[in-house]
C-alpha positions in Angstrom: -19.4 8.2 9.8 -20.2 6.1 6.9 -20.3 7.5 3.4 -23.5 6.1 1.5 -22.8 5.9 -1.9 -23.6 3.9 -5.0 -21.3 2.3 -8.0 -22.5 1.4 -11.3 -19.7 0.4 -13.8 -21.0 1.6 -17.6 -20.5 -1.1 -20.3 -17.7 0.8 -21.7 -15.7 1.2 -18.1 -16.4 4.3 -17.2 -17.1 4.2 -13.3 -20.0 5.9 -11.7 -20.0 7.0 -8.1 -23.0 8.6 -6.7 -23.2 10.2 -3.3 -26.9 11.2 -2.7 -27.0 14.5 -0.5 -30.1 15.9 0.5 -28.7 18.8 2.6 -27.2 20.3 -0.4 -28.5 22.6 -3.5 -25.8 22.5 -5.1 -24.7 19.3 -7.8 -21.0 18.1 -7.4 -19.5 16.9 -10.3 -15.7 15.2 -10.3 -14.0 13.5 -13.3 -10.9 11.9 -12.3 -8.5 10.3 -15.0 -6.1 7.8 -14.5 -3.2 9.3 -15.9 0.1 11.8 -14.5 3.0 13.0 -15.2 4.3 9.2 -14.3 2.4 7.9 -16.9 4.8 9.5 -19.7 7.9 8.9 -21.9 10.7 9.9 -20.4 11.4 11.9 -23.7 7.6 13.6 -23.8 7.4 14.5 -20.5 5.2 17.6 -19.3 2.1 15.7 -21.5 -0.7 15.0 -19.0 0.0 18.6 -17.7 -0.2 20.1 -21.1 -3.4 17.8 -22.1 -4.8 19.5 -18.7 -4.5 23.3 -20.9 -5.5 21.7 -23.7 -9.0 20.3 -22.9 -10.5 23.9 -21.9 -9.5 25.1 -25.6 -13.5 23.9 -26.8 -15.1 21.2 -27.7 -17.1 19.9 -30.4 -20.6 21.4 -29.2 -19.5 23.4 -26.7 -16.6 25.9 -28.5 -16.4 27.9 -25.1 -16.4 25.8 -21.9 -16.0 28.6 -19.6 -18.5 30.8 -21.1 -21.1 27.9 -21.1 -20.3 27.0 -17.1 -20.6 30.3 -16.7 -24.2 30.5 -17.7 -25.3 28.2 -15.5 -24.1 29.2 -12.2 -21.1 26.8 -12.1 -17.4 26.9 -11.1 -15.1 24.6 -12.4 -11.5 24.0 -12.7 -8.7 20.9 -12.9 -5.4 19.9 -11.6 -2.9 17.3 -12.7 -0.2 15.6 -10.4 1.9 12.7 -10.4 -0.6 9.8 -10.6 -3.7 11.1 -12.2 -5.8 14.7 -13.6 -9.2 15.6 -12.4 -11.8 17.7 -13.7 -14.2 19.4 -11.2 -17.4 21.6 -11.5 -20.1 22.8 -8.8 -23.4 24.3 -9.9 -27.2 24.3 -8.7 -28.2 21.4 -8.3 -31.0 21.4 -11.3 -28.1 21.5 -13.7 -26.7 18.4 -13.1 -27.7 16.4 -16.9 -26.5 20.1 -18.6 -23.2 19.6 -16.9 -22.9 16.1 -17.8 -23.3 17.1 -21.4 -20.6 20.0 -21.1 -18.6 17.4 -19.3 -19.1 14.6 -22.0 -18.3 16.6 -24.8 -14.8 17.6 -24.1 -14.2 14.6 -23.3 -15.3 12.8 -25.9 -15.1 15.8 -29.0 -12.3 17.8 -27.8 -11.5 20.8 -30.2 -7.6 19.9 -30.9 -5.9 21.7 -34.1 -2.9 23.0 -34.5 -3.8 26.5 -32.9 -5.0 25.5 -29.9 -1.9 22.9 -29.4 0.7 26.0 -29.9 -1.7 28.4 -27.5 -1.4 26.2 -24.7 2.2 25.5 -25.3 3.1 28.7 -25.0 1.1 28.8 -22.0 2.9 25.9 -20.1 5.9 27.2 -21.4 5.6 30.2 -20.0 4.3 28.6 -16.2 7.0 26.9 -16.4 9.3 29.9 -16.8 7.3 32.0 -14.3 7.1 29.1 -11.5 10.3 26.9 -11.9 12.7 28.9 -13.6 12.6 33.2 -12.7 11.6 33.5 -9.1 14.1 32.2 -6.0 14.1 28.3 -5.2 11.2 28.0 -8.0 13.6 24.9 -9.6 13.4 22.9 -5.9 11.1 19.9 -6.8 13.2 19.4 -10.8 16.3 19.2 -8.6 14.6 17.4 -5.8 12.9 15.1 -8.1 16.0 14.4 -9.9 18.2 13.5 -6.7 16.0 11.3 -5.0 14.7 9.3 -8.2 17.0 7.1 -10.3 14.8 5.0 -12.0 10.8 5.3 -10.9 8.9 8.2 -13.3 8.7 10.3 -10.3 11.9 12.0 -11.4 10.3 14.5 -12.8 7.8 17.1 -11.9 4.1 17.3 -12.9 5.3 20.2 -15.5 8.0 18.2 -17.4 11.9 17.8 -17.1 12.5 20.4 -19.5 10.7 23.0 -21.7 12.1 21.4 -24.9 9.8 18.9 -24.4 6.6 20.9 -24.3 8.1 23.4 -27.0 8.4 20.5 -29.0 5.3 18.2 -28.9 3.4 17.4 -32.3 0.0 17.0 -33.0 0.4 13.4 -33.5 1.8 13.0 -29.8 -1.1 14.8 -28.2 -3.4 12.8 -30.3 -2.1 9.4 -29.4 -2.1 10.5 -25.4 -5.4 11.0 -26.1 -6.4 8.0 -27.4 -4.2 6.0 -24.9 -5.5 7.3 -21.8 -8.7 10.0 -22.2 -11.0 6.7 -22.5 -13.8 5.4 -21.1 -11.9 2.9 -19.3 -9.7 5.3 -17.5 -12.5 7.3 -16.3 -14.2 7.7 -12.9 -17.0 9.6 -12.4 -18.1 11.1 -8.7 -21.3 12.7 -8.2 -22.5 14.4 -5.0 -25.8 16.2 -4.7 -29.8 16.0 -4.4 -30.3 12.8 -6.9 -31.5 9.3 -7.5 -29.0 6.7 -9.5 -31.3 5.5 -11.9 -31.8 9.0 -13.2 -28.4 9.8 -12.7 -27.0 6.5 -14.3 -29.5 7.3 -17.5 -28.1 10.3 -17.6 -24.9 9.6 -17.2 -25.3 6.3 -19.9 -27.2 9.4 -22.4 -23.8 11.1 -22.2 -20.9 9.3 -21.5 -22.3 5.7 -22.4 -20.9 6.1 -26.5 -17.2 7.1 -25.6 -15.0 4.3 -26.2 -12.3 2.6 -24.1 -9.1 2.0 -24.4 -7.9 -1.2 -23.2 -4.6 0.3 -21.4 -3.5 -1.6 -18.3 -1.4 0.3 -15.7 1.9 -0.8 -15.8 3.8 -1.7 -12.6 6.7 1.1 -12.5 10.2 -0.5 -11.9 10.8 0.1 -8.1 12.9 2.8 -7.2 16.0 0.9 -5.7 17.2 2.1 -2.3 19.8 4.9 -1.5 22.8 3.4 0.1 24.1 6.9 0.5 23.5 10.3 1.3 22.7 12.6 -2.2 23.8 16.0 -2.0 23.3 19.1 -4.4 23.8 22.8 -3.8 22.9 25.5 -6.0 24.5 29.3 -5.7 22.7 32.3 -6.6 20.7 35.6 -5.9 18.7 33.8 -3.5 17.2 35.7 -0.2 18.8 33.4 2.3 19.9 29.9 2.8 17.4 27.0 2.1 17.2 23.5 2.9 15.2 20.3 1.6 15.9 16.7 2.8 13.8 13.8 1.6 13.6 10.1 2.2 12.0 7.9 0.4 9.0 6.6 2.0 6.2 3.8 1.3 2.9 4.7 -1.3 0.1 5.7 -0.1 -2.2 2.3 -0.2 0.6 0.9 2.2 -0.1 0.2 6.1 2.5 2.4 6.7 1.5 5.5 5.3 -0.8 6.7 7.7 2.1 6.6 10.2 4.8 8.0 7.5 2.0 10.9 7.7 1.9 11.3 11.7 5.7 11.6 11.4 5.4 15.0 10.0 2.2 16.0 12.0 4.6 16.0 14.9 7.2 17.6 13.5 5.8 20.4 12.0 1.4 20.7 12.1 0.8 23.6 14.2 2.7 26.5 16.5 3.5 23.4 18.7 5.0 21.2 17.2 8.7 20.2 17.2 10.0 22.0 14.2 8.0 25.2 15.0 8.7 25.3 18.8 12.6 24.5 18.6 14.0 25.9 15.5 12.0 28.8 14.4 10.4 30.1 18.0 13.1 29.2 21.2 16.0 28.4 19.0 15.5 30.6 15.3 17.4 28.6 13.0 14.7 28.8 10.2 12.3 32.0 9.3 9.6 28.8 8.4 10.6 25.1 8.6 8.1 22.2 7.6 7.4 18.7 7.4 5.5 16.5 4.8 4.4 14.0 2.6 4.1 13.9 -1.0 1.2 11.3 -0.7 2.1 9.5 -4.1 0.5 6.3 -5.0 3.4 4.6 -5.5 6.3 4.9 -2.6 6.8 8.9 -2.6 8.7 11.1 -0.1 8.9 12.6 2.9 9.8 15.7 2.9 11.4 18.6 5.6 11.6 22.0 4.1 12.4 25.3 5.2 14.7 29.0 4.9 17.8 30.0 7.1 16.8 32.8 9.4 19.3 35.9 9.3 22.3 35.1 9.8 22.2 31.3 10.0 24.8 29.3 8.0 23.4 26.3 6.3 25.3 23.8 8.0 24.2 24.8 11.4 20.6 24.8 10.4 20.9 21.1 8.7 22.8 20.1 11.8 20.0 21.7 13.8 17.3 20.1 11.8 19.2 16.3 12.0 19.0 16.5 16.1 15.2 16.9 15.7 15.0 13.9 13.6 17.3 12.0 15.8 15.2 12.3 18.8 11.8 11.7 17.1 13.4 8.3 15.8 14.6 7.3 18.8 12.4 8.1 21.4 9.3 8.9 19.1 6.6 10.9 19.9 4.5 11.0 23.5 0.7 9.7 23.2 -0.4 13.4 24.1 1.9 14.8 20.7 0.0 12.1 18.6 -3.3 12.3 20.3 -2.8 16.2 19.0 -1.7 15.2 15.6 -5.4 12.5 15.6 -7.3 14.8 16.9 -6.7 17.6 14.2 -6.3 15.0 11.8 -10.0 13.3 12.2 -11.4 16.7 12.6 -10.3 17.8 9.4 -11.6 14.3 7.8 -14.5 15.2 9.1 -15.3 18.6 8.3 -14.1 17.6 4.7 -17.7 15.4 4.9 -19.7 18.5 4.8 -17.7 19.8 1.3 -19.7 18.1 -1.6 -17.3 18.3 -4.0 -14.3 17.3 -1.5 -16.7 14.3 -0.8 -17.0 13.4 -5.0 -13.3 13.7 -5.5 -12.4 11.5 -2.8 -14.5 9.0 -3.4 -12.7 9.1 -6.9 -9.4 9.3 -5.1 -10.1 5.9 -3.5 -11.9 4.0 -6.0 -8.4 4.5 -8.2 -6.0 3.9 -5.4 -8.1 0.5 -4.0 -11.9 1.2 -3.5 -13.8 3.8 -2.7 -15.2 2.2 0.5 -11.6 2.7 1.7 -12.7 6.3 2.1 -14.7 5.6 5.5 -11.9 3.8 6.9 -9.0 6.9 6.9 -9.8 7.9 10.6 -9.6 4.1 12.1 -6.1 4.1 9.8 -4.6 7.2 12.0 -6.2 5.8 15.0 -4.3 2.5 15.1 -0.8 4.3 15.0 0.9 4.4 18.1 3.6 6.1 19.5 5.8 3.7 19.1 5.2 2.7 15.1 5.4 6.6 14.9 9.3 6.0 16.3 9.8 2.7 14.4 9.1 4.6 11.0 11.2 7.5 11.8 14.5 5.1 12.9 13.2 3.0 9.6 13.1 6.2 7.5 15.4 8.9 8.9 18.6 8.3 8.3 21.6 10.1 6.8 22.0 6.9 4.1 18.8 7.4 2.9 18.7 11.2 2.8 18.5 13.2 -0.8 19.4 16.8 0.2 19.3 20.2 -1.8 20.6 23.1 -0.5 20.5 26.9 -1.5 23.0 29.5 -1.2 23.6 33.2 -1.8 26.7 33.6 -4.0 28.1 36.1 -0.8 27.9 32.4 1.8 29.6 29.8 1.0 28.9 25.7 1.8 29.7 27.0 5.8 28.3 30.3 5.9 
């Protein structure tokens, strides 16, 4: 299935994809921004997260952005991760130029004084209390993070290493993160409804043409060197029951061997059948819930097994447990009827994303910032070329003891062997 789309690249950088959609009456609009939480100072971390907050406090024309989407039927809302922070809204599909004006104008004339800087502070601070800090295992990915990254800006998480760092951010810091990376040049632009691309693109030139770029080139990140042993960490307290996560560093997600990095953890834990599932939390309950996964960063990220001790289970026996299923799956690999499973549900979901406008804009986005959009149409044949057999090669490649980073949890009455 091939996604017709068009690119028009605005004098001042700002990328324009348009994904004409007749089926629709709804207008997709997705701004994606090349900029995460790797993008910062090691000692101003938390920024591109905070920025996030910061661009719903108003804008020039526009001092209530929620109240104005609102109005017009929309829904909208943004995310930030490790590589980049996108801006989304869906509305009828007439309102297309009004959202490209809302959307324009906190972009370009964001409303950022001293009040609005120490609301949202106080906001992230106070996320970052609630999700990392005051509930059980909510500090996993700062410790996780922090063991299995050295060197590369991964280390930390989207939110920052530490409060003191949001607490402590100056106007003049926000305002030259603006300038460095809210540009025209770091901009992309995906569009997905009922429309033609030269109104679109004369709409698009109305609003977004006079924002100015920025000139910033994307560094290359120092390469995070190889483990050459095992990491381990363990951290006692009030916590319901044991917990485990193991990672391994594993290759970005442009590389050839991502796809089958990905099918690694389809097999061991997508589904009621797979390996995980079946042998440790149904016919042999080691784990109340036990999963597999990528992070999917653009540079090399992790992969990732996850999961509590059932009742009763020391930790040691469930890590020992979970090591046995990652021994076999590297050594003998999957069958072709376990990864024709994994495909299958794998290119159906692909698939079905196709009929979601605004999953359609944002990928397009995705792709045009990882390589090129037209990338997008060539997922499914990606997954398809794996075979069994690459699936074992990563796994022995990837899933060993020397390259593990593992946190553990324990209540303060079970100690390191239950």
């Amino acid at each position: 299935m091939k996604t017709n789309f068009e690119r028009r690249v605005l004098p001042n950088g700002l990328t324009l994809l348009l994904r004409r959609d007749d089926q629709t009456r709804m207008g997709c609009l997705n701004l994606m921004v090349r900029v995460g939480s790797r993008d910062e100072n090691p000692d101003q971390t938390g920024f591109a997260h905070l920025f996030e907050h910061l661009m719903f406090s108003g804008s020039k024309h526009v001092p209530s952005y929620d109240q104005v989407a609102q109005s017009m039927g929309a829904e909208n809302n943004a995310f930030t991760s490790n590589d980049l922070t996108n801006y989304y809204l869906t509305f009828p599909a007439p309102q297309l130029e009004v959202a490209l004006w809302l959307e324009s104008d906190r972009m370009g004339f964001p409303l950022i004084d001293q009040k609005a800087l120490d609301t949202q502070k106080q906001v992230v601070v106070e996320e970052f209390k609630e999700r990392y800090l005051n509930q059980p295992y909510g500090d996993a990915w700062l410790e996780l993070r922090d063991l299995a990254y050295q060197v590369h800006p991964y280390r930390w998480a989207t939110i920052g290493k530490e409060i003191s760092h949001i607490e402590q951010a100056t106007m003049e810091q926000v305002q030259a993160f603006r300038r460095r990376f809210y540009a025209s040049d770091q901009m992309i632009l995906g569009i997905n409804g009922p429309y033609d691309l030269p109104q679109v693109e004369e709409w698009v030139t109305r609003w977004f043409g006079d924002l100015e770029p920025s000139g910033v080139k994307r560094p290359s990140y120092a390469a995070e060197p190889q483990p050459t042993g095992i990491r381990r960490r363990e951290k006692h307290g009030a916590y319901p029951a044991p917990a485990l996560y193991m990672a391994f560093p594993m290759p970005g997600r442009a590389s050839e061997d991502y796809h089958a990095c990905d099918l690694i953890t389809d097999v061991l834990s997508r589904g009621q059948s797979s390996r995980l599932f079946r042998g440790l939390v149904m016919d042999r309950p080691m784990f109340s819930d036990l999963n597999a996964y990528v992070t999917g960063d653009m540079d090399p990220g992790l992969l990732v097994v996850s999961g509590h001790c059932a009742q009763g289970v020391s930790i040691d026996d469930a890590e020992n447990a979970v090591w046995e299923e990652l021994y076999k799956i590297a050594n003998s690999g999957p069958s072709q009827d376990e990864l024709n499973k994994s495909l299958n549900q794998i290119e159906a979901s692909l698939v079905m994303g196709r009929t979601n406008g605004l999953n359609v804009a944002m990928n397009l986005c995705y792709f045009e910032y990882l390589s090129q959009a037209e990338d997008l149409d060539r997922e499914i044949e990606a997954y398809r070329k794996v075979t069994p057999d690459r699936v074992r090669a990563m796994a022995a490649l990837l899933l060993k003891p020397e390259r593990a980073s593992i946190l553990r949890y324990l209540p303060n009455e079970q100690d390191d062997h239950g």
